[in-house]
Jmol script that loads the backbone (N, CA, C; Angstrom):
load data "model"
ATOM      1  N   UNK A   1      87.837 103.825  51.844  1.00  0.00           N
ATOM      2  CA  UNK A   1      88.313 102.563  51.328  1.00  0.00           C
ATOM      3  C   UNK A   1      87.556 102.129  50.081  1.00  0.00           C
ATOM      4  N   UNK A   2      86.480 102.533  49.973  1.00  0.00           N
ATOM      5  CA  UNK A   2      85.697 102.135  48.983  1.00  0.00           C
ATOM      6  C   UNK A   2      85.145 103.327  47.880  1.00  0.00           C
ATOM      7  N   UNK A   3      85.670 104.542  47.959  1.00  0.00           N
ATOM      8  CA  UNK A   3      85.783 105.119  47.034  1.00  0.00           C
ATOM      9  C   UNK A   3      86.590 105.084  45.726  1.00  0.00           C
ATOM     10  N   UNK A   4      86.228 105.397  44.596  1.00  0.00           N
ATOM     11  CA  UNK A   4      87.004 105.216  43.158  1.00  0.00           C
ATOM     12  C   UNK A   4      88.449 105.990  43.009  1.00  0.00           C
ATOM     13  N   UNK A   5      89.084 105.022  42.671  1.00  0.00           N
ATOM     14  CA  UNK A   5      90.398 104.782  42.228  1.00  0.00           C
ATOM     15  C   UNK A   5      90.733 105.096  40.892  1.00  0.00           C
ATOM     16  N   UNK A   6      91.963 106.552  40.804  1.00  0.00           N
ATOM     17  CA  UNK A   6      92.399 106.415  39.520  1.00  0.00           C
ATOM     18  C   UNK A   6      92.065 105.275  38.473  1.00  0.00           C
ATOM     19  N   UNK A   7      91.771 105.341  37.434  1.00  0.00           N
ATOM     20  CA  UNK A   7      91.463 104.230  36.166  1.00  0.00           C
ATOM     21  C   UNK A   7      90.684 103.388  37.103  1.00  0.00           C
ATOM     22  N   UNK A   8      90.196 103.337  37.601  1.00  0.00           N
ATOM     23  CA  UNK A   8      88.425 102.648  37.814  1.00  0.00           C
ATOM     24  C   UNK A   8      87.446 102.859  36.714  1.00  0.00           C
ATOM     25  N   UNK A   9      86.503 101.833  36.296  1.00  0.00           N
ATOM     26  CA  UNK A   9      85.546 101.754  35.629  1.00  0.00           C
ATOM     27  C   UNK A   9      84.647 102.548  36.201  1.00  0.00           C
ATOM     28  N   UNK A  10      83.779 103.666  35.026  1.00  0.00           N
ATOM     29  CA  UNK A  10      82.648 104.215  36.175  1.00  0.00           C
ATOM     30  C   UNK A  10      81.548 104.128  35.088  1.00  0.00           C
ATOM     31  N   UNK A  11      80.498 104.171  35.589  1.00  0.00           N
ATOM     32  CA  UNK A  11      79.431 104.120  34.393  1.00  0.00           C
ATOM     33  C   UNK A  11      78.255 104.692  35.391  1.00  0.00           C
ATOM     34  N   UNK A  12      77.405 105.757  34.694  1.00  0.00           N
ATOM     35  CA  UNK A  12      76.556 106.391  35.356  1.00  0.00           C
ATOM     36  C   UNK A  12      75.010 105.952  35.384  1.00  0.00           C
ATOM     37  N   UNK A  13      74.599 105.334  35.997  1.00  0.00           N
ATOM     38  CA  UNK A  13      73.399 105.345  36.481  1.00  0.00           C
ATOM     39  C   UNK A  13      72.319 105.941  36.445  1.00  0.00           C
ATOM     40  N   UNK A  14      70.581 105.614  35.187  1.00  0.00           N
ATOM     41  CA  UNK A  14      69.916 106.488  35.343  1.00  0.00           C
ATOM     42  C   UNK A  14      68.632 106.130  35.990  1.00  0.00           C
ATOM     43  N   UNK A  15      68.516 104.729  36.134  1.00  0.00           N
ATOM     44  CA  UNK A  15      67.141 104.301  36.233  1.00  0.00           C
ATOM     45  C   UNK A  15      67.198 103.101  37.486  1.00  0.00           C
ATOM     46  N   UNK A  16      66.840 102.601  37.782  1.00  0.00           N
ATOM     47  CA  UNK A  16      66.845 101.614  38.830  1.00  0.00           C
ATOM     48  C   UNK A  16      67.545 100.592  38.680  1.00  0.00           C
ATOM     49  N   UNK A  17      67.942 100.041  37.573  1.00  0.00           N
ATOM     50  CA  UNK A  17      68.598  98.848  37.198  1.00  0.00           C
ATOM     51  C   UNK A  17      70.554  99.386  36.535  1.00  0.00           C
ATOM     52  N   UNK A  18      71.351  99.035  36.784  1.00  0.00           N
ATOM     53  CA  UNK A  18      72.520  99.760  36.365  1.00  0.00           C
ATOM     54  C   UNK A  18      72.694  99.207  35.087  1.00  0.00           C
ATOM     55  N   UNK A  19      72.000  98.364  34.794  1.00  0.00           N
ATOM     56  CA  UNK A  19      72.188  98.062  33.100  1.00  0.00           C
ATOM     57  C   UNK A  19      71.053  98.674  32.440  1.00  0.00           C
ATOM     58  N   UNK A  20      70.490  99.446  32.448  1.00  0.00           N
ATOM     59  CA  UNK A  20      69.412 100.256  31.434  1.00  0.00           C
ATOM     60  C   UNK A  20      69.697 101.576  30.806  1.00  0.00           C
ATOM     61  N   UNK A  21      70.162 101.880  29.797  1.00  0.00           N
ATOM     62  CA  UNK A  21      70.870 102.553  28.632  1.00  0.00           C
ATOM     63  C   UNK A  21      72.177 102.799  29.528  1.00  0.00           C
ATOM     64  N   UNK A  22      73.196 101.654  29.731  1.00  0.00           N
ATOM     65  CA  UNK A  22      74.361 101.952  30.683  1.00  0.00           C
ATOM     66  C   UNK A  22      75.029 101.187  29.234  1.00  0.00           C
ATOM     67  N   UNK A  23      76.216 101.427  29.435  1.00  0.00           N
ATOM     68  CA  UNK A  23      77.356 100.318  28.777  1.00  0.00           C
ATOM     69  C   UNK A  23      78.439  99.001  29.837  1.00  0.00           C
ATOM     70  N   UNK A  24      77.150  98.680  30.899  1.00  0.00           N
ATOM     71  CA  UNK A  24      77.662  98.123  31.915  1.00  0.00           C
ATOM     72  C   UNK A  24      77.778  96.648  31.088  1.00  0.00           C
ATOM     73  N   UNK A  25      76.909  96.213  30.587  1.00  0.00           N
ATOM     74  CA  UNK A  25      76.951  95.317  29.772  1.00  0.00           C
ATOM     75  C   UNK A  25      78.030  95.194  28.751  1.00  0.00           C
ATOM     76  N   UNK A  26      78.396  95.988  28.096  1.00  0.00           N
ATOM     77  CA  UNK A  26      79.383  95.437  27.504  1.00  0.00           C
ATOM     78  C   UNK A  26      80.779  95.532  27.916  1.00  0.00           C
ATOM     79  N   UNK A  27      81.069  96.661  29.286  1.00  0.00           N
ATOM     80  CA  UNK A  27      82.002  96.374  29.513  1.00  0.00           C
ATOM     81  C   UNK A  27      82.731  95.166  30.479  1.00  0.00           C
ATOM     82  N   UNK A  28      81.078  94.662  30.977  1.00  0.00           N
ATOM     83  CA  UNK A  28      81.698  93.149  31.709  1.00  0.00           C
ATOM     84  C   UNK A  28      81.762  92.470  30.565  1.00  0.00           C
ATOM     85  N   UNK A  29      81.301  92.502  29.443  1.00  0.00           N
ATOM     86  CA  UNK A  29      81.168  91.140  28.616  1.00  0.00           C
ATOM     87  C   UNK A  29      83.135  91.065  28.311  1.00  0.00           C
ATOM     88  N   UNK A  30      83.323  92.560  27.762  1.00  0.00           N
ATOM     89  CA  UNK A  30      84.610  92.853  27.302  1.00  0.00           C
ATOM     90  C   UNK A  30      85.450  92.381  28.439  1.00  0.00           C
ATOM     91  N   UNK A  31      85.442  92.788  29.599  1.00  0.00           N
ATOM     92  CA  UNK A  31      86.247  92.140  31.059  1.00  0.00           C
ATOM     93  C   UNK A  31      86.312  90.398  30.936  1.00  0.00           C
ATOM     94  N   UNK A  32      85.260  90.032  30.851  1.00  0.00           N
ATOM     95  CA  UNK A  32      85.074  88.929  30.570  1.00  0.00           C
ATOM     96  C   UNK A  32      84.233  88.175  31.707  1.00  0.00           C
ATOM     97  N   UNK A  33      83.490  89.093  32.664  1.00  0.00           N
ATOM     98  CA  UNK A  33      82.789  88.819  34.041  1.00  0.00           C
ATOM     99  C   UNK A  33      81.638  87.967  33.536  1.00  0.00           C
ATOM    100  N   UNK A  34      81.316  86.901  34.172  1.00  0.00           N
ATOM    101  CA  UNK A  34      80.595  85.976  34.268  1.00  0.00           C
ATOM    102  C   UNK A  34      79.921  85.664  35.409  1.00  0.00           C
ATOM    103  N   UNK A  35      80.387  86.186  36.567  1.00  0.00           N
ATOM    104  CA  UNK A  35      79.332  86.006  38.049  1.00  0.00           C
ATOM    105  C   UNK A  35      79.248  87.451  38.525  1.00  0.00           C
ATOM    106  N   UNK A  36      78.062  88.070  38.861  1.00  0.00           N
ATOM    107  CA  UNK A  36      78.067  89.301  39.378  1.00  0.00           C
ATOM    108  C   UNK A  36      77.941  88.698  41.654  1.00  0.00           C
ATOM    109  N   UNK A  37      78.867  89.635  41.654  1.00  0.00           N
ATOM    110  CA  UNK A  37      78.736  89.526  43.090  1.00  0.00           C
ATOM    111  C   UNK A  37      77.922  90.912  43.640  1.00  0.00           C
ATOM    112  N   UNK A  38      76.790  90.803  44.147  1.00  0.00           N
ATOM    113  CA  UNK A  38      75.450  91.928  44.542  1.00  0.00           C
ATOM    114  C   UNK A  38      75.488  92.720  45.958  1.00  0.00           C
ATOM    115  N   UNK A  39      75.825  93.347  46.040  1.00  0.00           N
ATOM    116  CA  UNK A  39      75.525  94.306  47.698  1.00  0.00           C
ATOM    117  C   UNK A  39      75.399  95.306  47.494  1.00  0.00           C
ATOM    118  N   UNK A  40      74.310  96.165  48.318  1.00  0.00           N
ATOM    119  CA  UNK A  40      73.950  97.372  48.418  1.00  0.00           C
ATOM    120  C   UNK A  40      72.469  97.443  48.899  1.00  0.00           C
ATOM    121  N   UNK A  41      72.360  98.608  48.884  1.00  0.00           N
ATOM    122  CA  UNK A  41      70.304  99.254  48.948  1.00  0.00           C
ATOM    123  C   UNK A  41      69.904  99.634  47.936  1.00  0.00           C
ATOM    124  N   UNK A  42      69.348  99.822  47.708  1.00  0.00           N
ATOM    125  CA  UNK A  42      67.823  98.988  48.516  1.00  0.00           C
ATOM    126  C   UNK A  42      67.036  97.713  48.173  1.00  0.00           C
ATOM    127  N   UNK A  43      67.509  96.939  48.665  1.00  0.00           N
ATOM    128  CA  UNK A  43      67.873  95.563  47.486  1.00  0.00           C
ATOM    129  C   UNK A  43      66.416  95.216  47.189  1.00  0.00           C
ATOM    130  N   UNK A  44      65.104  96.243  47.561  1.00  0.00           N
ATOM    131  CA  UNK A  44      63.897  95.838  46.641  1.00  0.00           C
ATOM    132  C   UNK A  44      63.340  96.947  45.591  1.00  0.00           C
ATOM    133  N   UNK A  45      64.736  97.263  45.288  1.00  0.00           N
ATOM    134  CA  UNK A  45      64.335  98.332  44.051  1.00  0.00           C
ATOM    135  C   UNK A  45      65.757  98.225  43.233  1.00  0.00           C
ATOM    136  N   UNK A  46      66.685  99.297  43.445  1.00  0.00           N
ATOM    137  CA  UNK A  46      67.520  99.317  42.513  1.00  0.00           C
ATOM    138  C   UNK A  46      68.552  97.910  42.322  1.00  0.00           C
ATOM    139  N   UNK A  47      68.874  97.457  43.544  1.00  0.00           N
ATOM    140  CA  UNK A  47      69.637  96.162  43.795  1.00  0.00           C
ATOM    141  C   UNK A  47      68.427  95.137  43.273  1.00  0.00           C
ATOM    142  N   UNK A  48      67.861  94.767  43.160  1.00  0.00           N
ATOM    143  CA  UNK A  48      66.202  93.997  42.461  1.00  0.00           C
ATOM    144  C   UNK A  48      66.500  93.918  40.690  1.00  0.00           C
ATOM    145  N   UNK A  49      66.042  95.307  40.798  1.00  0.00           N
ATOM    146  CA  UNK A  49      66.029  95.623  39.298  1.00  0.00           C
ATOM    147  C   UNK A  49      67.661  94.774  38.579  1.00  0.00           C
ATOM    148  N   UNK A  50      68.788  95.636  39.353  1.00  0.00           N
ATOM    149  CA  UNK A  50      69.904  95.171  38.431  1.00  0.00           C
ATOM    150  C   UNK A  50      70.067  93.775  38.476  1.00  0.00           C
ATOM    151  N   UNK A  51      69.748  93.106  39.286  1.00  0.00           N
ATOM    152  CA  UNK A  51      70.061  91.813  39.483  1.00  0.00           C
ATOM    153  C   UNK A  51      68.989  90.875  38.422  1.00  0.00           C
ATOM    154  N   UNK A  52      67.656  90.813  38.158  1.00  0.00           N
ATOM    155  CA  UNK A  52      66.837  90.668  37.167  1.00  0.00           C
ATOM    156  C   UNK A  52      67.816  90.940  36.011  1.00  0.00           C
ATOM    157  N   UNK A  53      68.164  91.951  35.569  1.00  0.00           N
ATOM    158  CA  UNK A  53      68.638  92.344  34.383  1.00  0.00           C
ATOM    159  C   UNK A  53      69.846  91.725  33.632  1.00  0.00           C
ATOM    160  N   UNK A  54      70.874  91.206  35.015  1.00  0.00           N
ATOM    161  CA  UNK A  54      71.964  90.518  34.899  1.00  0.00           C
ATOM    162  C   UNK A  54      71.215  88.699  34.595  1.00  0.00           C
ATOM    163  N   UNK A  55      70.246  88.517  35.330  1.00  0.00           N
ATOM    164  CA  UNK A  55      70.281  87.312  35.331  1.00  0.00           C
ATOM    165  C   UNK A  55      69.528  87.004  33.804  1.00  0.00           C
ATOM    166  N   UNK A  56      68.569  88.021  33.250  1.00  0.00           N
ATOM    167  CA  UNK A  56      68.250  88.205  31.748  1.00  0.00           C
ATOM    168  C   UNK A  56      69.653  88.037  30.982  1.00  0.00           C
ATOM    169  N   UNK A  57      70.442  88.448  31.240  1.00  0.00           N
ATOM    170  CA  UNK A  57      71.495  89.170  30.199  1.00  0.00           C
ATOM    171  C   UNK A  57      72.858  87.693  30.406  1.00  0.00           C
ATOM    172  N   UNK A  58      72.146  86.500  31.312  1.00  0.00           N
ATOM    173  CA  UNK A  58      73.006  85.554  31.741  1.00  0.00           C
ATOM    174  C   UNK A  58      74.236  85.331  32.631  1.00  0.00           C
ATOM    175  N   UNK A  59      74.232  86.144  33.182  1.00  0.00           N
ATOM    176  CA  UNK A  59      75.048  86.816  34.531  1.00  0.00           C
ATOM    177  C   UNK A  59      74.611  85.772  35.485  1.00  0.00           C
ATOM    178  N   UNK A  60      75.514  84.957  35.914  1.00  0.00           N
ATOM    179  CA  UNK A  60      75.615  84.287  37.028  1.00  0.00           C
ATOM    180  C   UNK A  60      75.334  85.417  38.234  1.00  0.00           C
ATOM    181  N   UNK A  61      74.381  85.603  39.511  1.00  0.00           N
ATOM    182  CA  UNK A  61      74.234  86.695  40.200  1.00  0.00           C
ATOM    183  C   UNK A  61      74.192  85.507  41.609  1.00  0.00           C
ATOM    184  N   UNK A  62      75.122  86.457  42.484  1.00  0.00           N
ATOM    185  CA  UNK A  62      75.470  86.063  43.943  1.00  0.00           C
ATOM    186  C   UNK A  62      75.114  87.497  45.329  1.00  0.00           C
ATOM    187  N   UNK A  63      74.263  87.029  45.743  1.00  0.00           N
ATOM    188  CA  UNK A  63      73.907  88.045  46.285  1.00  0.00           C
ATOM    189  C   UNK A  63      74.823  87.896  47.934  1.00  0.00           C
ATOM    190  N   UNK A  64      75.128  88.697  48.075  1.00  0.00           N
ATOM    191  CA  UNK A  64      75.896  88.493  49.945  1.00  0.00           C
ATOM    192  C   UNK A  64      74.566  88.781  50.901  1.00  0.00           C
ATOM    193  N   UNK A  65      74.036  88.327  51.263  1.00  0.00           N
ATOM    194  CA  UNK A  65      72.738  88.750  52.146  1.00  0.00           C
ATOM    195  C   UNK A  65      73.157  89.512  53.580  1.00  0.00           C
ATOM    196  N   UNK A  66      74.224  89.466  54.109  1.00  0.00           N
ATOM    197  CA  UNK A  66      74.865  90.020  55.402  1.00  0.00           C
ATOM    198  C   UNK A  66      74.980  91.462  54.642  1.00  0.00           C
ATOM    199  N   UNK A  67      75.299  91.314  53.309  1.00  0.00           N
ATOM    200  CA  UNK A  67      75.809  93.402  52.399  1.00  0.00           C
ATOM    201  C   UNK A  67      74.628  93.978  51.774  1.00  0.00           C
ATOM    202  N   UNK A  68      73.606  93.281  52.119  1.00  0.00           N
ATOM    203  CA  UNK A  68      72.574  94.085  51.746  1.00  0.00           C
ATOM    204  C   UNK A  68      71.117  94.548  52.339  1.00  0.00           C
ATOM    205  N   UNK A  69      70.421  95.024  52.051  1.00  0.00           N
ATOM    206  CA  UNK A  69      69.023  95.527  52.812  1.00  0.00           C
ATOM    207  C   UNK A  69      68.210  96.075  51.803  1.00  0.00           C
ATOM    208  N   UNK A  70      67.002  95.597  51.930  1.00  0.00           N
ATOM    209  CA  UNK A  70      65.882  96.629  51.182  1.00  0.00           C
ATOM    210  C   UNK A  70      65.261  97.773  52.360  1.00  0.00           C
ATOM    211  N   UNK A  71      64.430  98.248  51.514  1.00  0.00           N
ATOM    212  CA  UNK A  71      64.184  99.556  52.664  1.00  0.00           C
ATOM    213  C   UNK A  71      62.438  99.074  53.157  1.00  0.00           C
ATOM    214  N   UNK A  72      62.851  99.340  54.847  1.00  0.00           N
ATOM    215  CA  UNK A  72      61.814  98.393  55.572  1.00  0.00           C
ATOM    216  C   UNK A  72      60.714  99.012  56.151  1.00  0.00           C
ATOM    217  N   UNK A  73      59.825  98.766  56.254  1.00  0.00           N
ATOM    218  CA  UNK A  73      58.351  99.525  56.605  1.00  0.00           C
ATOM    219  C   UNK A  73      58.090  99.396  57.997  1.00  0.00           C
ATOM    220  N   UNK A  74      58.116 100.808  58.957  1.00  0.00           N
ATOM    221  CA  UNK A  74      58.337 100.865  59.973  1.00  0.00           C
ATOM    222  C   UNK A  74      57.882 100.061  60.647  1.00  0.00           C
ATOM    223  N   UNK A  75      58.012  99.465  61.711  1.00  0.00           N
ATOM    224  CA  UNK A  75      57.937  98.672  62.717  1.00  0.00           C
ATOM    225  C   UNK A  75      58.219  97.585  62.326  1.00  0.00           C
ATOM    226  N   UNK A  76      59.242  97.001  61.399  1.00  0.00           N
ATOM    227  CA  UNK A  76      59.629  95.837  60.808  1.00  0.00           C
ATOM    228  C   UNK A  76      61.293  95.691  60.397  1.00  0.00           C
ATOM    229  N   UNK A  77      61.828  97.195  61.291  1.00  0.00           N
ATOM    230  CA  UNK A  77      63.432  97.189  61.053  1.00  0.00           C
ATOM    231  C   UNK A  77      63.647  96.194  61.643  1.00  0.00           C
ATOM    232  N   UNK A  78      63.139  95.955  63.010  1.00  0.00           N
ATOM    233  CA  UNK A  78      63.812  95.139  64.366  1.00  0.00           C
ATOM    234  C   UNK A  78      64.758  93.641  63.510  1.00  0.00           C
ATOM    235  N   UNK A  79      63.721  92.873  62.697  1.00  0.00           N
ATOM    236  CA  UNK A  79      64.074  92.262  62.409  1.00  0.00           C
ATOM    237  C   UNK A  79      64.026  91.798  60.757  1.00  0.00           C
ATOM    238  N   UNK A  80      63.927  93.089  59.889  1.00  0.00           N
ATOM    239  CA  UNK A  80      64.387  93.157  58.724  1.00  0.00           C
ATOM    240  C   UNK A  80      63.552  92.537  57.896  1.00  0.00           C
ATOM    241  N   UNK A  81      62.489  92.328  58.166  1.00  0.00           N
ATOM    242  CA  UNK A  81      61.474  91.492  57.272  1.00  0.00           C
ATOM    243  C   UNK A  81      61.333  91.248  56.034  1.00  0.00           C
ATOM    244  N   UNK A  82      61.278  92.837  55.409  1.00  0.00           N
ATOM    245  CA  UNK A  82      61.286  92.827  54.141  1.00  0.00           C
ATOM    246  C   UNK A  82      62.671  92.511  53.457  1.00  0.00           C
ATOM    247  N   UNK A  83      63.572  92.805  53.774  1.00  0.00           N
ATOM    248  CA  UNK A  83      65.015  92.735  53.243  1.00  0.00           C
ATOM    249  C   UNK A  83      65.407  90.881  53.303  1.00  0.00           C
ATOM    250  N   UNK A  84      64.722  90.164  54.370  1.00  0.00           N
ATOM    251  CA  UNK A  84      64.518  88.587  54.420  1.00  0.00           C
ATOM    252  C   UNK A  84      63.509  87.807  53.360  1.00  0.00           C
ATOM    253  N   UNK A  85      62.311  88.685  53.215  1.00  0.00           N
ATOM    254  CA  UNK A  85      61.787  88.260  51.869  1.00  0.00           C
ATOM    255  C   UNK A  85      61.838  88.458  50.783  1.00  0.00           C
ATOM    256  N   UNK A  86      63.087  89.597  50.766  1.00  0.00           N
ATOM    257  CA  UNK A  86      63.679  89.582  49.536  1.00  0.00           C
ATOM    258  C   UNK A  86      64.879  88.817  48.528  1.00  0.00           C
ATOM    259  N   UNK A  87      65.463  88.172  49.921  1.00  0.00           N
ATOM    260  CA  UNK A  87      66.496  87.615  50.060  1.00  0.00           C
ATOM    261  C   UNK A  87      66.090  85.741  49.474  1.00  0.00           C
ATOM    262  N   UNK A  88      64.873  85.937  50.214  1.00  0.00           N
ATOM    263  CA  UNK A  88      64.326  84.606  49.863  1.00  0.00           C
ATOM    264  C   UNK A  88      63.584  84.871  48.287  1.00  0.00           C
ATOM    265  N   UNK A  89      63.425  85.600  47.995  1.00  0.00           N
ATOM    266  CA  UNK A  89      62.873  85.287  46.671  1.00  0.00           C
ATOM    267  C   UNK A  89      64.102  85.665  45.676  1.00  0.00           C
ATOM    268  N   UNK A  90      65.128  85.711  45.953  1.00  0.00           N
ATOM    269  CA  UNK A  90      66.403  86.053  45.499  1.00  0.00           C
ATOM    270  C   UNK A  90      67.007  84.496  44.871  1.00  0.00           C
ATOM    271  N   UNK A  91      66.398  83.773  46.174  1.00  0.00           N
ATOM    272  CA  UNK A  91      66.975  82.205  46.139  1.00  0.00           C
ATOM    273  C   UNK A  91      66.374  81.724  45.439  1.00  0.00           C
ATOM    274  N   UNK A  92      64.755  81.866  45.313  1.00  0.00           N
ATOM    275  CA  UNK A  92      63.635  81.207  44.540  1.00  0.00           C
ATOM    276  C   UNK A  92      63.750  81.620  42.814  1.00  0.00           C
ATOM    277  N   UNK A  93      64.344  82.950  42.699  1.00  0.00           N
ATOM    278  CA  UNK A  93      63.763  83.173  41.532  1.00  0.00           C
ATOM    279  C   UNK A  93      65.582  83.556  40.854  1.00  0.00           C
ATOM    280  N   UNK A  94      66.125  84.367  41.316  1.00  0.00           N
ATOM    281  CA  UNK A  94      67.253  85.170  40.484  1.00  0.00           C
ATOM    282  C   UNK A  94      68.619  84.525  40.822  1.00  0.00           C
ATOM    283  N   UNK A  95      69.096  83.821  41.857  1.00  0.00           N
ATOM    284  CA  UNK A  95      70.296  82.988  42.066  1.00  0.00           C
ATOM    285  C   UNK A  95      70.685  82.691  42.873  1.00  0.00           C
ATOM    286  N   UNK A  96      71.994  83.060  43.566  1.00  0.00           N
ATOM    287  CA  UNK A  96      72.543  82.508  44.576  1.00  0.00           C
ATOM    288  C   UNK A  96      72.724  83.661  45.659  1.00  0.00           C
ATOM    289  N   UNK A  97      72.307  82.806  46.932  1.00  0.00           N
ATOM    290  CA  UNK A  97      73.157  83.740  48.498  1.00  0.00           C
ATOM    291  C   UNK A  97      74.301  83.568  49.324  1.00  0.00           C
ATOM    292  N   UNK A  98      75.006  84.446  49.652  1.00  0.00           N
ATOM    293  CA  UNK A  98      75.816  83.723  50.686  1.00  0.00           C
ATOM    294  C   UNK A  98      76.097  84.819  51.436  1.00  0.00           C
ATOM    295  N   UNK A  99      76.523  84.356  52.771  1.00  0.00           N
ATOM    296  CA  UNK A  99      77.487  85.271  53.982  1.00  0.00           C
ATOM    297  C   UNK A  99      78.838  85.765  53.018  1.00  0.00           C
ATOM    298  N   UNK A 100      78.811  87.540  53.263  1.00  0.00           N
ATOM    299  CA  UNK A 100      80.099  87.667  53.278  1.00  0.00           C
ATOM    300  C   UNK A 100      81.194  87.007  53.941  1.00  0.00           C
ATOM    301  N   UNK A 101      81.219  86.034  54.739  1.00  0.00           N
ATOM    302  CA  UNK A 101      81.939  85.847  55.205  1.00  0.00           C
ATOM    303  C   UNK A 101      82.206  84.165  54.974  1.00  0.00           C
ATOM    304  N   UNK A 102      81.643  83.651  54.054  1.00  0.00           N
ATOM    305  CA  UNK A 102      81.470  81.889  53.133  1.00  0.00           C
ATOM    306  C   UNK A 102      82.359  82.590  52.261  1.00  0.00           C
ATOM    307  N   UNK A 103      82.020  84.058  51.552  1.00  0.00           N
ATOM    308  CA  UNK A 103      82.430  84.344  50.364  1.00  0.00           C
ATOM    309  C   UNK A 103      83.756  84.620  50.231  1.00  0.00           C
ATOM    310  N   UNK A 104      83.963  84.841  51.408  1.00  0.00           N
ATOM    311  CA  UNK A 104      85.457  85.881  51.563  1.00  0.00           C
ATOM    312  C   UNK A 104      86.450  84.171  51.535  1.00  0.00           C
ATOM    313  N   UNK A 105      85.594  83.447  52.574  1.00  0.00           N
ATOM    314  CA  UNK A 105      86.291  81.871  52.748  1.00  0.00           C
ATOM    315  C   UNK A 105      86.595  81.523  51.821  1.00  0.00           C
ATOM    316  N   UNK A 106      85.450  81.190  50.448  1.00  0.00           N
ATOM    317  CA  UNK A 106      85.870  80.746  49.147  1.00  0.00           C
ATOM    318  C   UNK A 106      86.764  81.072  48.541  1.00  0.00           C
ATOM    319  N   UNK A 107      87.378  82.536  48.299  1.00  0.00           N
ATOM    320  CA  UNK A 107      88.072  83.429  47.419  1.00  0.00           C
ATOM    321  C   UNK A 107      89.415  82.856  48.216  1.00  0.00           C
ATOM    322  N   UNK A 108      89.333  83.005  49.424  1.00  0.00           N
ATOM    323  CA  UNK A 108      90.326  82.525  50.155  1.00  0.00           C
ATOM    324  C   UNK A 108      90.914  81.004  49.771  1.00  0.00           C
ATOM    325  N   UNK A 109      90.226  80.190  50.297  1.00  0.00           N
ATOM    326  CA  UNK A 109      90.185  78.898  49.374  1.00  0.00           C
ATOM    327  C   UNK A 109      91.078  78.624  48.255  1.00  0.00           C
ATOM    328  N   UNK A 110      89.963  79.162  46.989  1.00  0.00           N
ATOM    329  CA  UNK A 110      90.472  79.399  45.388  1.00  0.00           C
ATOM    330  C   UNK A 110      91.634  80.240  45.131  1.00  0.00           C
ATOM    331  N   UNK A 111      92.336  81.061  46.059  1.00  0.00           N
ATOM    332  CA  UNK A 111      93.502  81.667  45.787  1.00  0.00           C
ATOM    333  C   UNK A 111      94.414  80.798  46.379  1.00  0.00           C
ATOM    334  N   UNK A 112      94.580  79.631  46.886  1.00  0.00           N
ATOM    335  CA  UNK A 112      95.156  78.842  47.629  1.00  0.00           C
ATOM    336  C   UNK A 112      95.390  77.756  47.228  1.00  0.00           C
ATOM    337  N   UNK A 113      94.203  77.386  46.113  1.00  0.00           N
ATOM    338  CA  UNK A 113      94.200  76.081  45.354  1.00  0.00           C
ATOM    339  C   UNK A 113      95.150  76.276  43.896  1.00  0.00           C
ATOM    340  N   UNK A 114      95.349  77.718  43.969  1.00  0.00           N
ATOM    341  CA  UNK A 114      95.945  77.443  42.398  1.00  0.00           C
ATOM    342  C   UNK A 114      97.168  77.656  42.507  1.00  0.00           C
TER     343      UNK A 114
END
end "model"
wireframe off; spacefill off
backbone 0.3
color backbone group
């Protein structure tokens, strides 16, 4: 379901951040994207990095905290520790969180209002 689709955008990835010598940047600017919506691993490295980079580059950044995880130092999966203090300094420093499932509500919402 989530594999790439004929004429999908693809842009290759070399460094931890997906905007560092990428043309990810200009092809949202060209799209015209203004909020990045964030999920994946390892959200205290490569998901970290890109999200910094977006919020440099003025990218509204929304992280789903239920779609993501950093990678956790054993005896601290149980209850995700690190991936929670990442989440919280997500709020403190780089933007916004929400439940996939607020998010899905909203879109829901906003397709309803117009």
């Amino acid at each position: 379901m989530v594999e790439p689709r004929r004429g999908d955008y693809f842009i290759r990835k070399h460094a931890y951040s997906g905007f560092f010598q990428t043309r990810l940047d200009g092809l949202l600017r060209h799209l015209g994207v203004q909020t990045l919506v964030c999920v994946g691993f390892a959200l205290d490295m490569c998901l970290h990095c890109t999200m910094i980079d977006a919020m440099n580059l003025n990218y509204q950044v929304l992280l789903l905290r239920d779609c993501a995880m950093a990678v956790e130092l054993p005896g601290e999966t149980k209850d995700l520790a690190f991936t929670q203090r990442m989440i919280l300094w997500t709020e403190y420093s780089v933007g916004f969180t929400a439940t996939s499932e607020a998010f899905i509500a909203a879109c829901d919402a906003a397709a309803k209002a117009k």
